[in-house]
VEXDREN-2710 file (C-alpha; in Angstrom, 1 decimal):
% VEXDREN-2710
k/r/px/py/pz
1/UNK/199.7/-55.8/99.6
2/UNK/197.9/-53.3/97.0
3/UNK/194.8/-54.6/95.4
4/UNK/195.0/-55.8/91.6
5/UNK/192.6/-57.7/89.6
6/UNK/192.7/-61.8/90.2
7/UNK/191.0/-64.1/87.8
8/UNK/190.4/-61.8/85.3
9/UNK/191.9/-60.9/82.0
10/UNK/193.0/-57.3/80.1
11/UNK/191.0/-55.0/79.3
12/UNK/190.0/-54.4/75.2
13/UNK/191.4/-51.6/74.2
14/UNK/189.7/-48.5/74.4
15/UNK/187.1/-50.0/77.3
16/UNK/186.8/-48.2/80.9
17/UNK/188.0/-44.7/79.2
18/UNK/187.0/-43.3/82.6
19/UNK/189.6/-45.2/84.6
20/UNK/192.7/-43.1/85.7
21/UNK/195.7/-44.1/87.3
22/UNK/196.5/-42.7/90.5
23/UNK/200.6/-42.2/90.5
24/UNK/203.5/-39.8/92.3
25/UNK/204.2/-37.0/90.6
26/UNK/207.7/-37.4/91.2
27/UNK/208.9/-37.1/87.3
28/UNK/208.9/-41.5/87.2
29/UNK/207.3/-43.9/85.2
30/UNK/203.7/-44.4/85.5
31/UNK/204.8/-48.0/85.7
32/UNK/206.5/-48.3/88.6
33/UNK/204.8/-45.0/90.4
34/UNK/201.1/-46.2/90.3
35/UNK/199.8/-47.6/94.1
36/UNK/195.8/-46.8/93.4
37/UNK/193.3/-45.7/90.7
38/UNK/190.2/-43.9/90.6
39/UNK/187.5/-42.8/88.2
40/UNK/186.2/-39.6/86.4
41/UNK/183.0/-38.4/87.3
42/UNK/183.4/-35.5/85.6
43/UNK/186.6/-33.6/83.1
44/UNK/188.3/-31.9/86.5
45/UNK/187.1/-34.4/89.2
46/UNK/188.0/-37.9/90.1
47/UNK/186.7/-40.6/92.5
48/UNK/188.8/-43.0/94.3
49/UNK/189.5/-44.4/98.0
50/UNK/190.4/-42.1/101.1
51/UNK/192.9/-44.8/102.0
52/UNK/195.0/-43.6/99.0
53/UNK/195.4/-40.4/100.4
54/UNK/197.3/-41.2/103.2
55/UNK/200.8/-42.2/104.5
56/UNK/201.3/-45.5/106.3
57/UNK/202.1/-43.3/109.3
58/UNK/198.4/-41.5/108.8
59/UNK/199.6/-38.1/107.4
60/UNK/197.6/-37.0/105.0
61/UNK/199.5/-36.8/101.3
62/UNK/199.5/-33.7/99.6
63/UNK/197.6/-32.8/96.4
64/UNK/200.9/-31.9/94.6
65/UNK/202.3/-34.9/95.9
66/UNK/200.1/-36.9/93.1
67/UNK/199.0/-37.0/89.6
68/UNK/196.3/-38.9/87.6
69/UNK/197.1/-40.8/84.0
70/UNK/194.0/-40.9/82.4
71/UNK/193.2/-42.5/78.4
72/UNK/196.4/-44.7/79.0
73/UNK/195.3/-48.7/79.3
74/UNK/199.5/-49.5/79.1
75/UNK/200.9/-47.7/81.7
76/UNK/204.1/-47.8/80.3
77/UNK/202.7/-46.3/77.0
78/UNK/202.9/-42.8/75.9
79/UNK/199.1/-42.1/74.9
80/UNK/196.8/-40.4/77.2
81/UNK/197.3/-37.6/79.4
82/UNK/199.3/-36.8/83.0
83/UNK/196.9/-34.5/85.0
84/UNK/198.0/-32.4/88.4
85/UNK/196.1/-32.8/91.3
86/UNK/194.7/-29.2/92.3
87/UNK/193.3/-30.4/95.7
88/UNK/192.0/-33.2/98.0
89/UNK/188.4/-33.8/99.3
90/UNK/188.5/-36.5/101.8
91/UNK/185.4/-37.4/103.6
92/UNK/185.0/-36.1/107.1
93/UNK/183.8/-39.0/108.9
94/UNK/186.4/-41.4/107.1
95/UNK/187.7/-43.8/109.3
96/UNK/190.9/-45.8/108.7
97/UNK/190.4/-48.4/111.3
98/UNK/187.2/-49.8/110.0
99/UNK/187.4/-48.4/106.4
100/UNK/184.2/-46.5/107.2
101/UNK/183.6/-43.7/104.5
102/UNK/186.5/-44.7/102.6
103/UNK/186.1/-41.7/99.9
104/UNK/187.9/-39.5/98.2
105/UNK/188.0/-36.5/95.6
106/UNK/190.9/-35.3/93.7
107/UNK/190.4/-31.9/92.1
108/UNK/192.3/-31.7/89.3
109/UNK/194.4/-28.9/87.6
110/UNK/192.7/-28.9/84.5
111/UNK/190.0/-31.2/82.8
112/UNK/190.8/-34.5/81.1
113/UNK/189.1/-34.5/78.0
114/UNK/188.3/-38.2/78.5
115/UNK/184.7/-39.8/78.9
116/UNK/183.1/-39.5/82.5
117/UNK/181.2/-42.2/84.5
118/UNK/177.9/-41.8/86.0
119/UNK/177.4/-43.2/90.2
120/UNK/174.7/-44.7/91.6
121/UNK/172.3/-42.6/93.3
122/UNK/170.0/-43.5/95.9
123/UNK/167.6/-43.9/93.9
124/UNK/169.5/-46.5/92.0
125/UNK/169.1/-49.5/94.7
126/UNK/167.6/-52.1/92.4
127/UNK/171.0/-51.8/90.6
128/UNK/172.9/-52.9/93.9
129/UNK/170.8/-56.3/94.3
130/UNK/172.9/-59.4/95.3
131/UNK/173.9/-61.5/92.5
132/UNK/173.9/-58.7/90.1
133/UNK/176.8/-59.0/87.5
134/UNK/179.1/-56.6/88.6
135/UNK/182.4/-55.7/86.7
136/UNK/186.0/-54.7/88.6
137/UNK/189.2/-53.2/86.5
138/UNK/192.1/-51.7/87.7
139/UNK/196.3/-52.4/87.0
140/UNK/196.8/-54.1/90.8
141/UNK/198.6/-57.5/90.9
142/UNK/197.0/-60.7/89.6
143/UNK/198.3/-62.8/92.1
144/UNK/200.3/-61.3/95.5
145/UNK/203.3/-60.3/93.8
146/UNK/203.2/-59.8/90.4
147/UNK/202.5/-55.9/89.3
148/UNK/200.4/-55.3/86.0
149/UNK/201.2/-52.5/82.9
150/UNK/198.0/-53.9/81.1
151/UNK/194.7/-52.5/82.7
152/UNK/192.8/-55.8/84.0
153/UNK/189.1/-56.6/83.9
154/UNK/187.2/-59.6/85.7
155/UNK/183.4/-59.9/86.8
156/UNK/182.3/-60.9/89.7
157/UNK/178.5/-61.1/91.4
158/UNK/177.3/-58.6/93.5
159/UNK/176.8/-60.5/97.4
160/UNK/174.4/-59.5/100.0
161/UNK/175.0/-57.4/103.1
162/UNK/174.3/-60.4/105.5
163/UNK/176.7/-63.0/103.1
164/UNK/179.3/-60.6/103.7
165/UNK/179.3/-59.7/107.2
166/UNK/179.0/-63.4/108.1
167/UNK/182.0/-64.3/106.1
168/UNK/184.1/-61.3/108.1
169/UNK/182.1/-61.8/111.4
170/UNK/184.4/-64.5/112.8
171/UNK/187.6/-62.0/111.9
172/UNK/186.3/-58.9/113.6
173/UNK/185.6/-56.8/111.1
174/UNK/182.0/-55.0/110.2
175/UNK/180.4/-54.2/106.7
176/UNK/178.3/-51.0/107.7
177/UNK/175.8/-49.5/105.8
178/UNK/178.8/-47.6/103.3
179/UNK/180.0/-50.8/102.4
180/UNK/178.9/-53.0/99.1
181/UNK/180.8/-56.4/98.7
182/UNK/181.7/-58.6/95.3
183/UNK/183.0/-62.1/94.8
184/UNK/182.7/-65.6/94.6
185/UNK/182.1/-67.8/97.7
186/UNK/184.8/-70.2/96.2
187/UNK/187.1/-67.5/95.8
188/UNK/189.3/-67.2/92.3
189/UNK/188.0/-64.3/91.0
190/UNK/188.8/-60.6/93.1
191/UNK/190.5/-57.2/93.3
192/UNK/193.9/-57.4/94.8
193/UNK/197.0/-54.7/96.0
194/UNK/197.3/-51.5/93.4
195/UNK/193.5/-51.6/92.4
196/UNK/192.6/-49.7/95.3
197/UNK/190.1/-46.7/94.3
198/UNK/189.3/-48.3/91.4
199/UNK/185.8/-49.0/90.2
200/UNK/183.2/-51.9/90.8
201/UNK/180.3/-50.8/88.6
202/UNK/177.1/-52.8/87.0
203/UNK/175.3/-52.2/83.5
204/UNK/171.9/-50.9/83.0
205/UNK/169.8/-49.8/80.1
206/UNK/171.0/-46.4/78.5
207/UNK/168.4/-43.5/80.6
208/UNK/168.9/-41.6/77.1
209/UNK/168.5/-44.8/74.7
210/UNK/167.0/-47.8/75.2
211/UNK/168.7/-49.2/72.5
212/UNK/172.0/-48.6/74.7
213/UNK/173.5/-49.6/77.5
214/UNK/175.4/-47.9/80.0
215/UNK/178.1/-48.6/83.3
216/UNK/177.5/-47.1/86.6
217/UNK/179.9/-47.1/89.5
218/UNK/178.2/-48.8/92.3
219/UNK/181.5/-49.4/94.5
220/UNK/184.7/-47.9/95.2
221/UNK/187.8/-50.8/96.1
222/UNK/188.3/-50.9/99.5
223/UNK/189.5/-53.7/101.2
224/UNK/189.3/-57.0/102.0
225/UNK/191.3/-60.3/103.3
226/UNK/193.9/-61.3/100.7
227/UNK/193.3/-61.9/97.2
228/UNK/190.6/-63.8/95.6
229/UNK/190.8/-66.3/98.9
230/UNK/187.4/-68.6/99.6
231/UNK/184.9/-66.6/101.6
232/UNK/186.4/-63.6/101.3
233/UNK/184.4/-61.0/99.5
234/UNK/185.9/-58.3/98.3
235/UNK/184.7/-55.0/100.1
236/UNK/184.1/-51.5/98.4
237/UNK/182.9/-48.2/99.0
238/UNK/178.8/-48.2/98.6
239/UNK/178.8/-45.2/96.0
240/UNK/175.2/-44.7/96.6
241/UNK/175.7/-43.9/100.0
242/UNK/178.1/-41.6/99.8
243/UNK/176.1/-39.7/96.7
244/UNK/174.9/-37.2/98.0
245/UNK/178.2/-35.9/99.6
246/UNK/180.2/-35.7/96.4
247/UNK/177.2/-34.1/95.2
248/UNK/177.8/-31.3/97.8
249/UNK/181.5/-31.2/97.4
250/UNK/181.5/-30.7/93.6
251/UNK/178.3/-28.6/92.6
252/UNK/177.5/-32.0/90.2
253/UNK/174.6/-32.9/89.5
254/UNK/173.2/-35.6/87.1
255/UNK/173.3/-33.5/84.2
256/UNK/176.3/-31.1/85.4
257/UNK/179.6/-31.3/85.1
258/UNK/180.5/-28.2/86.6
259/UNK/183.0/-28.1/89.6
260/UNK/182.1/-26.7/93.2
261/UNK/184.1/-26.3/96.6
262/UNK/186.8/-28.0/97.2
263/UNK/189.1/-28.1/100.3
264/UNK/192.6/-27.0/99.3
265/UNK/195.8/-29.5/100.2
266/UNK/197.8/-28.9/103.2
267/UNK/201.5/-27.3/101.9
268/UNK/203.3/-28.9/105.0
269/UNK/202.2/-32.4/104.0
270/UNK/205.6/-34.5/103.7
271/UNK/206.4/-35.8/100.0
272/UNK/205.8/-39.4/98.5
273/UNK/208.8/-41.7/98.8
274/UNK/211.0/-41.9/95.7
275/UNK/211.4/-46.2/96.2
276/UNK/209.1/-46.5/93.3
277/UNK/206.3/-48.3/95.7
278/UNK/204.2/-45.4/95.7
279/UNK/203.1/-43.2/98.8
280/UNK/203.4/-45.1/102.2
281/UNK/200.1/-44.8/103.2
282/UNK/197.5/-46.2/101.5
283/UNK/197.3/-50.0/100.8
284/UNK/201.0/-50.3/101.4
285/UNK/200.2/-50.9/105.0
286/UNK/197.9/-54.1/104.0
287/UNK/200.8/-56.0/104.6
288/UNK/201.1/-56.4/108.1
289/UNK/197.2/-57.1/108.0
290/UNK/195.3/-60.3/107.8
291/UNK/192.3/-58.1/106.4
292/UNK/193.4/-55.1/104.8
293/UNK/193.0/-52.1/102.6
294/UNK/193.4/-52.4/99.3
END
């Protein structure tokens, strides 16, 4: 499976502006070559999931390899803009096997001219409390088969550390420290296959206006067992944890939107396949696992 949204509905027009697609650049539709998203956090840099970087067989895919559709809700639309990928910024201590660090950076080849997103920091904890309204979009499935062209929204509660491990415990599967989860005890309401990378993010008050309020990105999609099943949280990527890296990898800071160092893509990395499924690598493999990447 790839993740999609489940229990949710589309997304107004014009909401989530920072919300790319993540597709091959092979010359196809957008359509049928989307297999993760990810987010702007600033014009030439996007966030999304390690896990969409890689082949099934665990070669790395190459930057040139993918492409990011940003400002496009449809995906079989015409509006927006098709960005290069420059490079990829995986983190070092991402593992596959437990989804630990499960981060990513895609330089791109020139800057989207889109609105960017803002993380939480670590000094943003209060805004990662459990039961917090949380809000998930991407264009996965909304059931285990059925692929999306209309960007899809749902909200779901932010659930505690201990809720989470305890409902994976019996399964064999951790939530470290890196890991934030979302859901509904009864199920009904999750991410699911092709939202991957996407973004889990919570509303504050506006820093600049109190008047205004504003969307953070407090979790990256990651994984989790099935689709919107009963105790079975969905599992992301705890942003705030990983802060400070992307920090260092891209020169950001809060008020910056500068780029900074990025590691450049391996030339010998093998090419996406042409089946219109997207790269074999990241939550393709989810398929022949009861809990599985997204």
């Amino acid at each position: 499976m790839q993740p999609s949204i489940v229990g949710g509905e589309t997304a107004p027009d014009g909401d989530w502006p920072w919300v790319v697609a993540i597709i091959q650049n092979n010359g196809g539709s957008a359509f049928w070559s989307q297999f993760c998203a990810g987010t702007l956090i600033a014009p030439d840099w996007v966030l999304t999931a390690a896990h969409c970087t890689y082949y099934v067989s665990g070669a790395p895919i190459d930057a040139q390899a993918l492409a990011v559709v940003a400002g496009r809700q449809q995906l079989t639309a015409e509006q927006g803009e098709q960005l290069a990928v420059e490079a990829i910024v995986r983190h070092p201590l991402y593992n596959g096997a437990l989804a630990d660090y499960d981060v990513a950076l895609l330089k791109l080849a020139e800057s989207s001219t889109q609105p960017v997103i803002k993380m939480v920091s670590p000094d943003d904890l209060a805004l990662e409390v459990a039961d917090t309204p949380a809000m998930v979009v991407g264009w996965g499935r909304t059931d285990e088969k059925a692929r999306m062209d209309n960007l899809q929204q749902v909200e779901v509660p932010l659930v505690s550390k201990e809720t989470c491990a305890a409902a994976y415990q019996s399964l064999g599967y951790g939530i470290t420290d890196r890991m934030i989860c979302a859901g509904l005890a009864d199920g009904g309401k999750d991410a699911c296959s092709g939202d991957s990378g996407g973004p889990l993010m919570v509303e504050r008050t506006s820093a600049e206006n109190p008047d205004a309020t504003e969307w953070l990105e407090v979790g990256i999609v990651s994984w989790g067992r099935g689709c919107a099943l009963p105790d079975s949280y969905g599992v992301y990527t705890r942003v705030s944890e990983i802060y400070n890296w992307v920090q260092e990898q891209t020169g950001l800071t809060p008020d910056d939107d500068n780029g900074g160092t990025v590691i450049l893509p391996d030339p010998d990395a093998p090419p996406p396949d042409e089946d219109g499924e997207g790269p074999k690598g990241q939550s393709n493999y989810s398929l022949f696992l009861p809990v599985a990447a997204r």
